[in-house]
N, C-alpha and C positions, 0 to 999 in steps of 0.2 A: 710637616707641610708636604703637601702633593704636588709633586715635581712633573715634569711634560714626559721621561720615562715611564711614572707612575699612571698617566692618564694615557699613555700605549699601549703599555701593559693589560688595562680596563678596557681599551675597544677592541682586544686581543680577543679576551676573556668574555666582554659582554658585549649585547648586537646592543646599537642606536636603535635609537627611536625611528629614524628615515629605512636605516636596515630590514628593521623588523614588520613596520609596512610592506616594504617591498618584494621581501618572503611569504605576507600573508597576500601580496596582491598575487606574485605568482604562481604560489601555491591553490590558488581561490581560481585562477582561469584554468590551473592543470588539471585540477579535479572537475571541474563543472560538468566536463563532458562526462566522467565516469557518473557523475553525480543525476544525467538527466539521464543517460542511458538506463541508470538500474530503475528510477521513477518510471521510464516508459514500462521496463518489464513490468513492477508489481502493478499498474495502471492493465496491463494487456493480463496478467492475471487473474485480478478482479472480476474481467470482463469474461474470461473463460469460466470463473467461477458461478458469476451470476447465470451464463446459456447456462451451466450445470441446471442450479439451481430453477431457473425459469423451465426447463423441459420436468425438471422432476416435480415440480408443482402442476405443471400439465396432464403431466402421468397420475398423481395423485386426485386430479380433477376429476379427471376421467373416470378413475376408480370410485371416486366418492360417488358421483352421477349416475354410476352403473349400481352400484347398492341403492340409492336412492330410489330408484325406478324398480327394483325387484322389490325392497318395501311397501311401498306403493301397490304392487301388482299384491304380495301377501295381504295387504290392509282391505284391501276392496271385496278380496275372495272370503278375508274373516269379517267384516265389518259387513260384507253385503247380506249375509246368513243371518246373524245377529235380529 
């Protein structure tokens, strides 16, 4: 039989139910702040990634646009002979 030593022993050894909430609630408020801070980072490097990305499809625009119009200028000079 399980004696009141034996159930001391056990809350020694093991957290409660109310315990073990109370570790996850403040464990859950101490981290939050790490927890939004590193989200604001990858959020703010997304953004740096995407200007990457947005200028370098500019650049690529540009270049695409620029062969476009030299084709163009080749097609007329061979196609206008023709």
């Amino acid at each position: 039989m399980i004696t009141d030593k034996d159930v001391t022993k056990l809350k020694k050894t093991f957290v409660t139910k109310n315990e073990f909430k109370k570790e996850m609630k403040d464990a859950f408020e101490k981290n939050t702040g790490i927890i939004v801070k590193e989200i604001t980072t990858v959020i703010k490097m997304v953004g740096e990634i995407n200007q990457k990305l947005d200028k370098n499809k500019k650049e690529t625009d540009d270049v695409l646009d620029d062969h476009e119009r030299r084709l163009d200028k080749v097609e007329d000079k061979v196609f206008s002979q023709a």
